[in-house]
Backbone as XML, in Angstrom:
<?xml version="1.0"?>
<chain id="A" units="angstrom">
  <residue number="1" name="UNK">
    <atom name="N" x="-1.484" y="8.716" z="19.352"/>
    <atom name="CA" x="-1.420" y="9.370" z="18.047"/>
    <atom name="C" x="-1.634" y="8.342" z="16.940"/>
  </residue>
  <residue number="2" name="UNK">
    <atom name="N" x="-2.175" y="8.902" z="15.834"/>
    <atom name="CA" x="-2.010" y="7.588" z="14.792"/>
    <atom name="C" x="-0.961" y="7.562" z="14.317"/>
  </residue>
  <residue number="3" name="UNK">
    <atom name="N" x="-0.842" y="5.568" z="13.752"/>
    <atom name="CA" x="0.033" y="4.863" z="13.967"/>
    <atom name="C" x="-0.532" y="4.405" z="12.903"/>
  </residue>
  <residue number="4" name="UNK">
    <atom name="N" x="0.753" y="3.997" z="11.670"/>
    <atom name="CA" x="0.444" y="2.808" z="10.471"/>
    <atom name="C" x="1.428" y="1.971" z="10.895"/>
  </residue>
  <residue number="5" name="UNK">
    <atom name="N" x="1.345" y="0.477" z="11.065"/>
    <atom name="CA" x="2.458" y="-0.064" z="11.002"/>
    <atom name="C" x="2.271" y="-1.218" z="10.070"/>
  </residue>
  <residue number="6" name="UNK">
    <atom name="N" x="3.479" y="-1.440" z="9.441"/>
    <atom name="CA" x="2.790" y="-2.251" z="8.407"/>
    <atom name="C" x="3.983" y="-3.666" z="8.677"/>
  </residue>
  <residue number="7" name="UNK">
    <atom name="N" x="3.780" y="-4.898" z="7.843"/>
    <atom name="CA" x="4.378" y="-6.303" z="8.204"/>
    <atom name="C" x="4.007" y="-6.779" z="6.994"/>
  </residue>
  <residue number="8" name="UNK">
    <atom name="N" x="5.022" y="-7.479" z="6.425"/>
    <atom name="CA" x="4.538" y="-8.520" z="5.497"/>
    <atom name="C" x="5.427" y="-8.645" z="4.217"/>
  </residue>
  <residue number="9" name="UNK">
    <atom name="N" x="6.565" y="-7.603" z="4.597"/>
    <atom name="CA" x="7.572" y="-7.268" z="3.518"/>
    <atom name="C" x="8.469" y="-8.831" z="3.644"/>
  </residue>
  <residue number="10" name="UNK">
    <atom name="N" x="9.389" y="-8.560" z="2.443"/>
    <atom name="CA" x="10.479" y="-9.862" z="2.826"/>
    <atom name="C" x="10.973" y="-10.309" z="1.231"/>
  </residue>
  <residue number="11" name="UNK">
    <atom name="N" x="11.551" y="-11.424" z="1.208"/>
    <atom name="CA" x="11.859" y="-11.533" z="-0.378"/>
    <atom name="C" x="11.362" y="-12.988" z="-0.943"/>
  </residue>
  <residue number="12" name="UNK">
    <atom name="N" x="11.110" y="-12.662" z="-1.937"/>
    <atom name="CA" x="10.477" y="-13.798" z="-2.668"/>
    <atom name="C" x="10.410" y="-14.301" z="-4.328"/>
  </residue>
  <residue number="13" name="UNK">
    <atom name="N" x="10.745" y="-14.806" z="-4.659"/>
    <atom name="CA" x="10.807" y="-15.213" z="-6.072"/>
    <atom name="C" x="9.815" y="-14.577" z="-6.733"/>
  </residue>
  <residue number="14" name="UNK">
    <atom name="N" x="10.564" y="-14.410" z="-8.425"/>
    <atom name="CA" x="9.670" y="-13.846" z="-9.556"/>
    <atom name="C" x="8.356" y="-15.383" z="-9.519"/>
  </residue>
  <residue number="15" name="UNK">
    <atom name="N" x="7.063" y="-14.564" z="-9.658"/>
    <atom name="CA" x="5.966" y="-15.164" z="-9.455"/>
    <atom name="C" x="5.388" y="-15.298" z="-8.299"/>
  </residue>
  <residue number="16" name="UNK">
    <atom name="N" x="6.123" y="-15.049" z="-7.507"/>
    <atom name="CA" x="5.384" y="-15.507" z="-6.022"/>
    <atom name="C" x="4.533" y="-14.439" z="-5.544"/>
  </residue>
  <residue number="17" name="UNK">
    <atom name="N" x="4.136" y="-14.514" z="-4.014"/>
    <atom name="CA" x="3.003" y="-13.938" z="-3.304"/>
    <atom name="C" x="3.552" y="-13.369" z="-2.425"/>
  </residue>
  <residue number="18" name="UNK">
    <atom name="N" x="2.822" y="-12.094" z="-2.493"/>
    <atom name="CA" x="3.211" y="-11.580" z="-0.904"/>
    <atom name="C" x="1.780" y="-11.266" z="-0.349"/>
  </residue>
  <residue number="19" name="UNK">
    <atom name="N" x="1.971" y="-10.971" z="0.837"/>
    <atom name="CA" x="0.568" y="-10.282" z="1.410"/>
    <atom name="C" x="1.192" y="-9.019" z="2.662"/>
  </residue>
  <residue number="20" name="UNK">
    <atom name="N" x="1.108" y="-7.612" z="1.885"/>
    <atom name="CA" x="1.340" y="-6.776" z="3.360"/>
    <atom name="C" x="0.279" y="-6.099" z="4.244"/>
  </residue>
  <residue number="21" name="UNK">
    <atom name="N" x="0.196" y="-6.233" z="5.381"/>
    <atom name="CA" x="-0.367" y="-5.643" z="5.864"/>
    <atom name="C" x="-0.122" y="-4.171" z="6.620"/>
  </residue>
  <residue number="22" name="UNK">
    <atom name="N" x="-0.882" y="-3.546" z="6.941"/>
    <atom name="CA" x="-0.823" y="-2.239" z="7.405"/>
    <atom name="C" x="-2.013" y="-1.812" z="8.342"/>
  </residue>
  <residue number="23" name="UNK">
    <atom name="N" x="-1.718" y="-1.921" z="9.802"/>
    <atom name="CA" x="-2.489" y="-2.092" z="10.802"/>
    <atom name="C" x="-2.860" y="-0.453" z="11.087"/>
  </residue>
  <residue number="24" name="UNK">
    <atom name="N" x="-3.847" y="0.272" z="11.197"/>
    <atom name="CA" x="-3.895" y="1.605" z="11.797"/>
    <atom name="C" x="-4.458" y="1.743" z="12.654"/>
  </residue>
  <residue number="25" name="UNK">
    <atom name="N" x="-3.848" y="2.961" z="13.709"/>
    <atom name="CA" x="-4.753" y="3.023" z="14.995"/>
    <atom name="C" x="-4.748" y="4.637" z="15.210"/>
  </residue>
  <residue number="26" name="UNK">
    <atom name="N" x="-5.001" y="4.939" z="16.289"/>
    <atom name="CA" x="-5.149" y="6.293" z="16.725"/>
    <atom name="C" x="-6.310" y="6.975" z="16.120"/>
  </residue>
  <residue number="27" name="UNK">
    <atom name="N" x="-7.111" y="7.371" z="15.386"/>
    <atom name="CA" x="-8.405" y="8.049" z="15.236"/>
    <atom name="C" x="-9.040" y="6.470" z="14.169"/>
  </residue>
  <residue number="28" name="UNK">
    <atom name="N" x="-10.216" y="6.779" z="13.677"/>
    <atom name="CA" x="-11.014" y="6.241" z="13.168"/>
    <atom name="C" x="-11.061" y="7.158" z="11.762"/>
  </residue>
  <residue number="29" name="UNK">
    <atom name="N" x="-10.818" y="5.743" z="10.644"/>
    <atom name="CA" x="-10.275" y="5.999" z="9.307"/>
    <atom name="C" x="-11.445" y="5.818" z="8.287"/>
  </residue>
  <residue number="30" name="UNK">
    <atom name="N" x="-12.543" y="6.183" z="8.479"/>
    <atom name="CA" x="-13.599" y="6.062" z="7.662"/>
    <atom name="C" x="-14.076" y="6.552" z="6.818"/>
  </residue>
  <residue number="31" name="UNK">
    <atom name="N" x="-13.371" y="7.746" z="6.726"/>
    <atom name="CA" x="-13.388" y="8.975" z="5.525"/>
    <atom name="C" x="-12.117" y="9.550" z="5.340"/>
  </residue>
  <residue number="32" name="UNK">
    <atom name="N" x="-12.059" y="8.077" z="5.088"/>
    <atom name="CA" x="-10.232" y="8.040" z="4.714"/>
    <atom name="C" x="-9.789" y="7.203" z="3.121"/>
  </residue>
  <residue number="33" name="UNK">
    <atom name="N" x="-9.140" y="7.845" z="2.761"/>
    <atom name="CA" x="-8.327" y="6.803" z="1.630"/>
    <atom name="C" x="-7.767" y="6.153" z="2.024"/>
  </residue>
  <residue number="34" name="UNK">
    <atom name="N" x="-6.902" y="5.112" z="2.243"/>
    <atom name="CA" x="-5.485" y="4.323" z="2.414"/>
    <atom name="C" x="-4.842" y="3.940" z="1.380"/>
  </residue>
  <residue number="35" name="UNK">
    <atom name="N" x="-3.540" y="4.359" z="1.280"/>
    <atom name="CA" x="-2.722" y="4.032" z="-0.010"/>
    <atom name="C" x="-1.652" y="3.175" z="0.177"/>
  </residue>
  <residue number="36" name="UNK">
    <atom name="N" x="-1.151" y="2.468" z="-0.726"/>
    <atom name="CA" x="-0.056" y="2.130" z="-0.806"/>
    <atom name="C" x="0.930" y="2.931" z="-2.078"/>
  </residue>
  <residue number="37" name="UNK">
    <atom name="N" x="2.235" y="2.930" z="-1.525"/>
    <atom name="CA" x="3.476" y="3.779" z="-2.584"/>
    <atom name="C" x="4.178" y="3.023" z="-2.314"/>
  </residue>
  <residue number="38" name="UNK">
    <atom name="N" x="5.593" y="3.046" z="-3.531"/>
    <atom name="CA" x="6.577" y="1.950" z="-3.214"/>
    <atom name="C" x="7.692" y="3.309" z="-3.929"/>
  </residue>
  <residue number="39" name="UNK">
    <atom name="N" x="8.943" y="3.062" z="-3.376"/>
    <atom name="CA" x="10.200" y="3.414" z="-3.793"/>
    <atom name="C" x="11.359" y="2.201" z="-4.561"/>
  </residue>
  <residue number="40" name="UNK">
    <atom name="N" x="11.208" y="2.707" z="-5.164"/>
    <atom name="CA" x="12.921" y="1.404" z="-5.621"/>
    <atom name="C" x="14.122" y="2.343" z="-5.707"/>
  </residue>
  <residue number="41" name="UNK">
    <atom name="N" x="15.401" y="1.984" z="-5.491"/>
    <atom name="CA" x="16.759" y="2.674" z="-5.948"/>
    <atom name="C" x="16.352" y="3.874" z="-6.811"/>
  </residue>
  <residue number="42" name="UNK">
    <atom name="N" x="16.711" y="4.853" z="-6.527"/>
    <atom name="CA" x="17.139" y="6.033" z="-8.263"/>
    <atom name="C" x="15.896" y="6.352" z="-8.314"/>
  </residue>
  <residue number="43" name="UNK">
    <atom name="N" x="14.718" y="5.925" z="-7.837"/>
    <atom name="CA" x="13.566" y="6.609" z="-8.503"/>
    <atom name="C" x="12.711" y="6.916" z="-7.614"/>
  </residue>
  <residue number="44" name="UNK">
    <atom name="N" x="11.689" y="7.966" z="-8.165"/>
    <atom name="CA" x="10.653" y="8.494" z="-7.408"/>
    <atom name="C" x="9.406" y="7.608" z="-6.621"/>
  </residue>
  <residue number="45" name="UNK">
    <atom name="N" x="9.055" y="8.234" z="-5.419"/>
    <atom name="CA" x="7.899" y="7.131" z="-4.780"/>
    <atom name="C" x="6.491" y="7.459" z="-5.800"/>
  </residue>
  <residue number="46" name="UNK">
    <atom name="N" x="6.480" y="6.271" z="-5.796"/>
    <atom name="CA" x="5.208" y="6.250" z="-6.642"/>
    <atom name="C" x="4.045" y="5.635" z="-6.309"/>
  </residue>
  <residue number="47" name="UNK">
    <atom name="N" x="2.932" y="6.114" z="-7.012"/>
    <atom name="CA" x="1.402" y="5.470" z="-5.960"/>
    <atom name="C" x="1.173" y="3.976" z="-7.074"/>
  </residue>
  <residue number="48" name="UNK">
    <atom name="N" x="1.007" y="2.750" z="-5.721"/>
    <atom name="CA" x="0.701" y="1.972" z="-6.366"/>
    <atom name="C" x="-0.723" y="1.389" z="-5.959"/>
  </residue>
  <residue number="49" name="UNK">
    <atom name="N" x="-1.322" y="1.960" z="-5.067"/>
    <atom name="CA" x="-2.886" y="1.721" z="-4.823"/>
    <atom name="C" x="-3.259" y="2.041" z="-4.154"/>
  </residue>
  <residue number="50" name="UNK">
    <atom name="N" x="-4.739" y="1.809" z="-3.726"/>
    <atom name="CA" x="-5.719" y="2.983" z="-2.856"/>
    <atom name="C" x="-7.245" y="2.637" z="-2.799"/>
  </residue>
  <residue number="51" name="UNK">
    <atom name="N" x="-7.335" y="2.416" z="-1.817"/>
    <atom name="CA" x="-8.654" y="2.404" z="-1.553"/>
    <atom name="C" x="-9.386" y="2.979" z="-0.372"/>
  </residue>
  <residue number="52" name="UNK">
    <atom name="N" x="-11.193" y="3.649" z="-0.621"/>
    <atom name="CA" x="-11.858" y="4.425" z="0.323"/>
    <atom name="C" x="-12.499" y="3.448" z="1.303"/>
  </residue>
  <residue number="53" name="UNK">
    <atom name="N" x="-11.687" y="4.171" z="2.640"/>
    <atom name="CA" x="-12.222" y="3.350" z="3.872"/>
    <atom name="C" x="-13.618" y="2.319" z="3.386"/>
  </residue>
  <residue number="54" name="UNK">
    <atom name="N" x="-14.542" y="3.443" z="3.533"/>
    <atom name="CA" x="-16.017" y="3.236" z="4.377"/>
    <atom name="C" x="-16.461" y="2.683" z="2.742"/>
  </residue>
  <residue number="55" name="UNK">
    <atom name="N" x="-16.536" y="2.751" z="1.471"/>
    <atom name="CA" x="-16.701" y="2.026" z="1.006"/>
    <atom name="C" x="-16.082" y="0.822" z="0.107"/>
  </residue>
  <residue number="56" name="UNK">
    <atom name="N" x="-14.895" y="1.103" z="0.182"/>
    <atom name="CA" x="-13.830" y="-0.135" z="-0.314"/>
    <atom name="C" x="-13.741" y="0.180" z="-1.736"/>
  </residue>
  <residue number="57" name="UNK">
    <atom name="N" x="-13.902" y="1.265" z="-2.356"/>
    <atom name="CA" x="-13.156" y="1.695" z="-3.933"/>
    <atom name="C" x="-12.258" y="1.566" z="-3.936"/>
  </residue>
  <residue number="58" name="UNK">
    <atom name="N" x="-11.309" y="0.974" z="-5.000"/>
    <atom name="CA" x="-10.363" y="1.140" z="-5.523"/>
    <atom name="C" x="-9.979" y="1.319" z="-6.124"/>
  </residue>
  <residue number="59" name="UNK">
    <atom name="N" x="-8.151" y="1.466" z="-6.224"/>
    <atom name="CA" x="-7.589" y="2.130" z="-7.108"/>
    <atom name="C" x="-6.445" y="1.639" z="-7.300"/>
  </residue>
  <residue number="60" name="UNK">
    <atom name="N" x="-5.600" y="1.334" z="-8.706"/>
    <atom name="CA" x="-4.621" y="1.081" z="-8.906"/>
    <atom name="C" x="-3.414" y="1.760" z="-10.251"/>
  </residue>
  <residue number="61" name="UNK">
    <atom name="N" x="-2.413" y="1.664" z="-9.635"/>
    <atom name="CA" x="-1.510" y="1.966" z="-11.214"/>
    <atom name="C" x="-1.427" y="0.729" z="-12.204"/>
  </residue>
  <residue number="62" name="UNK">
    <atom name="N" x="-1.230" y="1.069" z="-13.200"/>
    <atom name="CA" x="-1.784" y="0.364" z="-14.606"/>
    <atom name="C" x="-0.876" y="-0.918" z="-14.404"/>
  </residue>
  <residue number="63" name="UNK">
    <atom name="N" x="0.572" y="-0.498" z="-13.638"/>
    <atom name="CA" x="1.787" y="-1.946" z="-13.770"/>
    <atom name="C" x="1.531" y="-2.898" z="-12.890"/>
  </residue>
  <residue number="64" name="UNK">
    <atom name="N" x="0.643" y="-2.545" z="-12.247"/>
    <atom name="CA" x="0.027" y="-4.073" z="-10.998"/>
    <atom name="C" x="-1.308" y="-4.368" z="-11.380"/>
  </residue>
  <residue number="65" name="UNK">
    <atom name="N" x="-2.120" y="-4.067" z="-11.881"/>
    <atom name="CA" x="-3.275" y="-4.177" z="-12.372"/>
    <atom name="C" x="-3.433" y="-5.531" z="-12.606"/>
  </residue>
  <residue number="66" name="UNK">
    <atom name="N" x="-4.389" y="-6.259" z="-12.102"/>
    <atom name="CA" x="-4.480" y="-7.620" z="-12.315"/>
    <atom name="C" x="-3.347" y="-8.653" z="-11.404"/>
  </residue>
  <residue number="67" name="UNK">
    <atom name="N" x="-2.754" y="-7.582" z="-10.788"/>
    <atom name="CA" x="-1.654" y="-8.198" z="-10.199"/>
    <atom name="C" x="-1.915" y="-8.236" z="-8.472"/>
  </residue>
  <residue number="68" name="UNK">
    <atom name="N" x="-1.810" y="-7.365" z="-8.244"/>
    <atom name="CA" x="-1.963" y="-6.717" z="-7.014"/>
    <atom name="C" x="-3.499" y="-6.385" z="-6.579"/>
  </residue>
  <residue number="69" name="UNK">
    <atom name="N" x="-4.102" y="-6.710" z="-5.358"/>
    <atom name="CA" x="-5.003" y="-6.368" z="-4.537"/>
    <atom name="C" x="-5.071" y="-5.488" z="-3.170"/>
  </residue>
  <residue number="70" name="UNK">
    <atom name="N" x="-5.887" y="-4.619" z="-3.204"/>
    <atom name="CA" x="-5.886" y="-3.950" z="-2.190"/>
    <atom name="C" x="-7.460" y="-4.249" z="-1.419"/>
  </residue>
  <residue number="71" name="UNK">
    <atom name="N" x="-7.256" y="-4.209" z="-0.146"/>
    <atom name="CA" x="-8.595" y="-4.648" z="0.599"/>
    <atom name="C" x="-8.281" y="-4.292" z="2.231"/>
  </residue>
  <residue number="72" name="UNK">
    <atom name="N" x="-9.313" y="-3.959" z="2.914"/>
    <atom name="CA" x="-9.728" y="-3.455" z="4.106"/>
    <atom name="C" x="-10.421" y="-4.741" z="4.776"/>
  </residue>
  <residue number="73" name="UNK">
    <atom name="N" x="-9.775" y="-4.595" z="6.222"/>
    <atom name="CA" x="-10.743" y="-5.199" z="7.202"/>
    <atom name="C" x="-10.969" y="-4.253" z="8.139"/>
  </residue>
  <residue number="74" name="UNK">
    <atom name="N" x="-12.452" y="-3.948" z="8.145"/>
    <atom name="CA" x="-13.035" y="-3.133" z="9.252"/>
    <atom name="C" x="-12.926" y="-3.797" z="10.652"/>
  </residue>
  <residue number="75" name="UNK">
    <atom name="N" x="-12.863" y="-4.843" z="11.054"/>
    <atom name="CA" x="-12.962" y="-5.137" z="12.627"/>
    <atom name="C" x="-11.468" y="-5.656" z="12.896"/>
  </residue>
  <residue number="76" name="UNK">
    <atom name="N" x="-10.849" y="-5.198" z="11.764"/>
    <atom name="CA" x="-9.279" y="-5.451" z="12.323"/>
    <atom name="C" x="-8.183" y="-4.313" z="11.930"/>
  </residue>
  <residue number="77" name="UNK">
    <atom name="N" x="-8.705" y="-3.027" z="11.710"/>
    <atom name="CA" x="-8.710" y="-1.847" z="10.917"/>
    <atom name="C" x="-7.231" y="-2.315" z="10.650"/>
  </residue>
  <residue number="78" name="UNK">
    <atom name="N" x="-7.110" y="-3.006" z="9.521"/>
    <atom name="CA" x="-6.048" y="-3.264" z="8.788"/>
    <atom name="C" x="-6.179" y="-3.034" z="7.511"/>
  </residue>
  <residue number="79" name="UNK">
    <atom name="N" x="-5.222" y="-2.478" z="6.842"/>
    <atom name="CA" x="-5.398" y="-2.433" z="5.094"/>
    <atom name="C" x="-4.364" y="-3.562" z="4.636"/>
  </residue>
  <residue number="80" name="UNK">
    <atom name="N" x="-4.699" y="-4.329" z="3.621"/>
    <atom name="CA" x="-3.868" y="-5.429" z="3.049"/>
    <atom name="C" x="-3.094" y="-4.804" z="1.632"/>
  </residue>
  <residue number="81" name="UNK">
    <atom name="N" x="-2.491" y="-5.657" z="0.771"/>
    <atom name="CA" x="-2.099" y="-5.378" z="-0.630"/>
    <atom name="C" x="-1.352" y="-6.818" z="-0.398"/>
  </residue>
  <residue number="82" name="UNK">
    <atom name="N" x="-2.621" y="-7.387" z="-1.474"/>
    <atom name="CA" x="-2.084" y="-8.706" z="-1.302"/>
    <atom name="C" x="-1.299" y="-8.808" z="-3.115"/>
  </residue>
  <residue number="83" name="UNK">
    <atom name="N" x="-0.242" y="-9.565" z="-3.261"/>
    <atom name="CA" x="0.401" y="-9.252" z="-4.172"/>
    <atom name="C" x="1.146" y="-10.496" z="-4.254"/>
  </residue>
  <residue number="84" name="UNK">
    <atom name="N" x="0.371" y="-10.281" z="-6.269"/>
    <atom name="CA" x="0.916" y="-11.895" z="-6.984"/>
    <atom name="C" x="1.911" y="-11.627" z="-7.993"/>
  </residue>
  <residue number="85" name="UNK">
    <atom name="N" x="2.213" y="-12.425" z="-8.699"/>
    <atom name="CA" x="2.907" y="-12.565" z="-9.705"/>
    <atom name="C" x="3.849" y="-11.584" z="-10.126"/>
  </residue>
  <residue number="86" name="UNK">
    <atom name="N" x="4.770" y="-11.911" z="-8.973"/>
    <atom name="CA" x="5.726" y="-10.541" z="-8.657"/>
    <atom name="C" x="6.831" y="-10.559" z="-9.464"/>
  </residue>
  <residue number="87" name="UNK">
    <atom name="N" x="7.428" y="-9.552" z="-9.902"/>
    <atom name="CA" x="8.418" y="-9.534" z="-10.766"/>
    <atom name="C" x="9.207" y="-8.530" z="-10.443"/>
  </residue>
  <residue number="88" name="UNK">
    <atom name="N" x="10.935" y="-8.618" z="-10.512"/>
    <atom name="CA" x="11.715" y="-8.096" z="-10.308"/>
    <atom name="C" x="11.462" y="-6.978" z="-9.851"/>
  </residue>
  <residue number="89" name="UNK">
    <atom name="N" x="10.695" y="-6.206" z="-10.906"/>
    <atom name="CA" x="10.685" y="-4.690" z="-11.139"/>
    <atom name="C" x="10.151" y="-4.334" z="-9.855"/>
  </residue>
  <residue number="90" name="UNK">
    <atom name="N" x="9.361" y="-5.150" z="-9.660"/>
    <atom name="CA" x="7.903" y="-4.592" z="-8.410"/>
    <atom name="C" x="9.037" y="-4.275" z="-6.759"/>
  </residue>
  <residue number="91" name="UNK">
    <atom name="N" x="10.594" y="-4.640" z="-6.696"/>
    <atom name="CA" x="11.182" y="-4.630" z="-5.723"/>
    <atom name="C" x="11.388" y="-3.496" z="-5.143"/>
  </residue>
  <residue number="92" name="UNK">
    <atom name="N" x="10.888" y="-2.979" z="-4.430"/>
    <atom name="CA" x="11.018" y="-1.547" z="-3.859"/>
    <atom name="C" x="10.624" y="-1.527" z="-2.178"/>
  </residue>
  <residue number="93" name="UNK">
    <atom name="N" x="10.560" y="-0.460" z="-1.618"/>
    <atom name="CA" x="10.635" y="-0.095" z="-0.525"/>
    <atom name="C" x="8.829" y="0.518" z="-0.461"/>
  </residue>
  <residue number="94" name="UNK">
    <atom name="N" x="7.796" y="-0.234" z="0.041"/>
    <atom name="CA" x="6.489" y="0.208" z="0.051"/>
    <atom name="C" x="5.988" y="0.471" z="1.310"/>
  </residue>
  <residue number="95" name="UNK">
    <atom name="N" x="5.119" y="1.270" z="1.217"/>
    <atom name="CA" x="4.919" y="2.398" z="2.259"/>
    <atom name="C" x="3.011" y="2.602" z="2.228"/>
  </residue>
  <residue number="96" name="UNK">
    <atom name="N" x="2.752" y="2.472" z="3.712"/>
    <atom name="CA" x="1.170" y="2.768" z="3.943"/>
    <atom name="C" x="0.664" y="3.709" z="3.871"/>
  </residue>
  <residue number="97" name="UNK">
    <atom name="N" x="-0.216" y="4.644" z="3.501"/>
    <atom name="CA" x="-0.673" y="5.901" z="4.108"/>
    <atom name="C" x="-2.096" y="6.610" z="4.007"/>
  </residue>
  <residue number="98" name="UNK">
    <atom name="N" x="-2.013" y="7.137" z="4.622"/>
    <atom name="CA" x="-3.746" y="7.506" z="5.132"/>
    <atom name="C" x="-3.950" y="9.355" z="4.717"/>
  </residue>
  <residue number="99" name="UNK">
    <atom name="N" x="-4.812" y="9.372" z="3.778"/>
    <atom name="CA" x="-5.608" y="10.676" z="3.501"/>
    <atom name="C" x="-6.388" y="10.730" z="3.370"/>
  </residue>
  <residue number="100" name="UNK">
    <atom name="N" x="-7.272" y="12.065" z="2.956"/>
    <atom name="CA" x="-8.625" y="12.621" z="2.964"/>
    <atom name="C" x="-8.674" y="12.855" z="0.891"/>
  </residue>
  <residue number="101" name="UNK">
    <atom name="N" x="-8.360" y="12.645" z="0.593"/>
    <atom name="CA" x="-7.712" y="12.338" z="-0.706"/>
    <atom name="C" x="-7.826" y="13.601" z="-1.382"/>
  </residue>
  <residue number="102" name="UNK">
    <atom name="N" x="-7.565" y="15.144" z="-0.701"/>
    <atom name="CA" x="-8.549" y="16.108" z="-1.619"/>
    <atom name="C" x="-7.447" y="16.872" z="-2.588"/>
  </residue>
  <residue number="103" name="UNK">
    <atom name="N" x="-6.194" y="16.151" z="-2.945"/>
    <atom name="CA" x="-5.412" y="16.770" z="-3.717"/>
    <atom name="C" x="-5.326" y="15.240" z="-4.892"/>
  </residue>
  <residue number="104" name="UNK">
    <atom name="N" x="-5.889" y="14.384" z="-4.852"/>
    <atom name="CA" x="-5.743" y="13.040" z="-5.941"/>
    <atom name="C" x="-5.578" y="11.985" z="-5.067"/>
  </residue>
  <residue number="105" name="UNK">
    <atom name="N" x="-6.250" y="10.700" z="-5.193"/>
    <atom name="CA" x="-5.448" y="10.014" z="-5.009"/>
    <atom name="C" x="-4.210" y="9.279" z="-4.629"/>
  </residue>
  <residue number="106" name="UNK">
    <atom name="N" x="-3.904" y="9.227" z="-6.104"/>
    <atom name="CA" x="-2.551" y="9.346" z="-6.232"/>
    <atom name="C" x="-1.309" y="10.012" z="-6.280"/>
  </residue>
  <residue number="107" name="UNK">
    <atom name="N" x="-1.598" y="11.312" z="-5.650"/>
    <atom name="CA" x="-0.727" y="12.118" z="-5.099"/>
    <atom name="C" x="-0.171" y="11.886" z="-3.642"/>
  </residue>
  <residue number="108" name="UNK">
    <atom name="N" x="1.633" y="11.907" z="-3.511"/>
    <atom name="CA" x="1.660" y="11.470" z="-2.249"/>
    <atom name="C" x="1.032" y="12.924" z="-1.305"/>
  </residue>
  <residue number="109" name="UNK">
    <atom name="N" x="0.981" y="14.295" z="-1.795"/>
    <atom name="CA" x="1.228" y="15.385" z="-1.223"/>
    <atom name="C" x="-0.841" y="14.918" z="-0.086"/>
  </residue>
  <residue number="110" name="UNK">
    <atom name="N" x="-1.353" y="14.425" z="-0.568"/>
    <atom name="CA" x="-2.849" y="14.089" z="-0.216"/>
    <atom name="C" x="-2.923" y="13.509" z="0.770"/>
  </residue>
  <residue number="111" name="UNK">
    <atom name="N" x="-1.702" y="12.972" z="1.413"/>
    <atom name="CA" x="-1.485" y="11.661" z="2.692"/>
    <atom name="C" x="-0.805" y="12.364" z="3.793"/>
  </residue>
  <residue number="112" name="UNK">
    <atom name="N" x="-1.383" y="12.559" z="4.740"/>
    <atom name="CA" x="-1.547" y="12.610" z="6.015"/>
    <atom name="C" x="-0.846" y="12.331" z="7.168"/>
  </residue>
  <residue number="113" name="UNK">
    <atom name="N" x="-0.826" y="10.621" z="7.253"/>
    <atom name="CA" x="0.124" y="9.972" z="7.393"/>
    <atom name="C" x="0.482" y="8.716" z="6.857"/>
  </residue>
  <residue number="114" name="UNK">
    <atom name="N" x="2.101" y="8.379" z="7.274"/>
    <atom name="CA" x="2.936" y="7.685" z="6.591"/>
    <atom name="C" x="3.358" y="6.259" z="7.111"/>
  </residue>
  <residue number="115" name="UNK">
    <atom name="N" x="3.293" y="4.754" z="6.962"/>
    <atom name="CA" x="4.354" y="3.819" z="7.844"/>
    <atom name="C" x="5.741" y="4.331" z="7.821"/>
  </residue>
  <residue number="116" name="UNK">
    <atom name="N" x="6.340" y="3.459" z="8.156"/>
    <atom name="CA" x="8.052" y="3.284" z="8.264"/>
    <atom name="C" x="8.679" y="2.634" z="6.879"/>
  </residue>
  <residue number="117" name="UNK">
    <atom name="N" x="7.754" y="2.162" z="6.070"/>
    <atom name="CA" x="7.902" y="1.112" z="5.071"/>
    <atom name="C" x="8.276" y="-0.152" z="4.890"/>
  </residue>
  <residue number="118" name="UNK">
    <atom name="N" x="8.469" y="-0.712" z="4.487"/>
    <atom name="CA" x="8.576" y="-2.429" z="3.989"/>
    <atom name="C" x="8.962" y="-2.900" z="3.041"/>
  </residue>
  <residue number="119" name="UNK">
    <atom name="N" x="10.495" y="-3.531" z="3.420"/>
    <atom name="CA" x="11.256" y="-4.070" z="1.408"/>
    <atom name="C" x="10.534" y="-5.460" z="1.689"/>
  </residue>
  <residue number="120" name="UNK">
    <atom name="N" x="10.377" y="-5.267" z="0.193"/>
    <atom name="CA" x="9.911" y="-6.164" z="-0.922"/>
    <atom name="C" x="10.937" y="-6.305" z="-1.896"/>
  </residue>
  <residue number="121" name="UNK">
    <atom name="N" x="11.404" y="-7.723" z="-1.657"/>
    <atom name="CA" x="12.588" y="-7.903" z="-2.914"/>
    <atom name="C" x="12.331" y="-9.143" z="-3.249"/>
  </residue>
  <residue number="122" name="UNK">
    <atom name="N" x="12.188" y="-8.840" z="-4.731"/>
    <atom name="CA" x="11.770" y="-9.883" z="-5.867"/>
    <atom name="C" x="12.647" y="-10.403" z="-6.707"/>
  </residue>
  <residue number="123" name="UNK">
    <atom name="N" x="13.424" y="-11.537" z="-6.431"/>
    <atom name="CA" x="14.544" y="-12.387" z="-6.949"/>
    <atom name="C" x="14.145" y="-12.647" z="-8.320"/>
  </residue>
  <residue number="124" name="UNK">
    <atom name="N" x="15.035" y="-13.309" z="-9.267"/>
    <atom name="CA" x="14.528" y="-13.391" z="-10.176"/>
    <atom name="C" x="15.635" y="-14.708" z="-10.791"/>
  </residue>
</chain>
């Protein structure tokens, strides 16, 4: 069955780097979106990026912009979100997921399937 599993969570100082990955298997994701969402305490999951398989568009929310990268490797069908200059706020509980995107993007209701998620905690 498909499978997101993702690695790369952990904690790290305001400014620093992370890089998560999110490995998928079980069908072939090529007319697929892949997103990333993050949760923090008290608040709603929210979309923080996205990009189309087969041609590598992307997409981001306005508070990582310049911050955060999202990128695909096709011969290692992994999705990344490589992520700089991290700040407190960005500490949440982030999550992989795979749709056909035909309700937005950035809608979680558009995703298909889900990882297990990954804290990210940003000291400060």
């Amino acid at each position: 069955q498909v499978q997101l599993v993702e690695s790369g969570g952990g904690l790290v100082q305001a400014g620093g780097s992370l890089r998560l990955s999110c490995a998928a298997s079980g069908r072939t994701f090529s007319r697929y979106y892949m997103g990333w969402f993050r949760q923090a305490p008290g608040k709603e999951r929210e979309f923080v990026a996205a990009i189309r398989w087969s041609a590598g568009s992307t997409y981001y929310t306005d508070s990582v912009k310049g911050r955060f990268t999202i990128s695909r490797d096709n011969a290692e069908n992994t999705v990344y979100l490589q992520m700089n200059s991290l700040k407190p706020e960005d500490t949440a509980v982030y999550y992989c997921a795979a749709g056909r995107g035909y309700t937005g993007v950035t809608t979680r209701a558009t995703y298909d399937y889900w990882g297990q998620g990954t804290q990210v905690t940003v000291s400060s």
